[in-house]
VEXSEMAR-592092 format. One record per residue (C-alpha): residue in one letter; x, y, z. Coordinates in steps of 0.2 Angstrom, whole numbers, plus 2048, in hexadecimal, padded with zeros to 3 digits. Layout:
BEGIN
AXYZ ...
//
This chain:
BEGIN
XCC34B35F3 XCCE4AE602 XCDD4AB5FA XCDA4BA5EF XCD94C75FF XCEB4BC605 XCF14C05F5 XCEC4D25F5 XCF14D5606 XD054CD601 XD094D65F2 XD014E75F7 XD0D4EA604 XD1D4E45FA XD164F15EB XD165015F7 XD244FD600 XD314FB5F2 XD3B5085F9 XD435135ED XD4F50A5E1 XD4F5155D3 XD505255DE XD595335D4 XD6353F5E3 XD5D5535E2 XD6F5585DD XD6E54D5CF XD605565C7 XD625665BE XD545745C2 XD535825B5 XD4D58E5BC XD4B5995AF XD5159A59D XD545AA58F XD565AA57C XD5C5BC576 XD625C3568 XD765C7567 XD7E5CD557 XD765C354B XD795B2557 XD6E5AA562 XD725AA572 XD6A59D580 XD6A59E593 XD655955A2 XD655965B3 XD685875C1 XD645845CF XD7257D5DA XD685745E7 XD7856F5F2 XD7C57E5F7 XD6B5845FC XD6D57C60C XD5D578615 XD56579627 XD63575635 XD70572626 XD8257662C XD8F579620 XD9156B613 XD8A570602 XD905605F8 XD9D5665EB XD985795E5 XDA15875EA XD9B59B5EC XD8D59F5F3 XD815A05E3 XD745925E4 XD735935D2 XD7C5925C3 XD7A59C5B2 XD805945A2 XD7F59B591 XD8159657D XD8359F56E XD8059755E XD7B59E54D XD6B59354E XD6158F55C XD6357D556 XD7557E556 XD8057E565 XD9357E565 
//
């Protein structure tokens, strides 16, 4: 039972405290915000919208922004396709 607890009280720490390996950075990651399928002229068209978190700053953020330029913290992008299963 001893050697057990030893055991126990070896590995649990090395299992929480793995630090974080396979991290995945917030400008990496694509948030839709939200997303629109409409009607136009006998095509589909699809649209999205983006949140840019880079250039959303944060508190006491000075300048930087990490690559994106305007001042729009998201981004709109849009498809038109005959299908909804088709994109071009």
């Amino acid at each position: 039972m001893r050697v057990g607890k030893l055991i126990l009280a070896i590995l649990l720490p090395a299992l929480v405290l793995t630090g974080c390996w396979d991290r995945i950075e917030v400008n990496d990651v694509a948030f839709v915000l939200a997303t629109s399928t409409d009607l136009d002229q006998g095509q589909i068209r699809s649209t999205a919208q983006i949140a840019l978190p880079s250039s959303f700053g944060g508190a006491g953020s000075q300048g930087g922004g990490g690559g994106t330029s305007g001042s729009k913290t998201y981004l709109m992008v849009s498809q038109t396709a005959p299908t909804p299963y088709q994109g071009q």
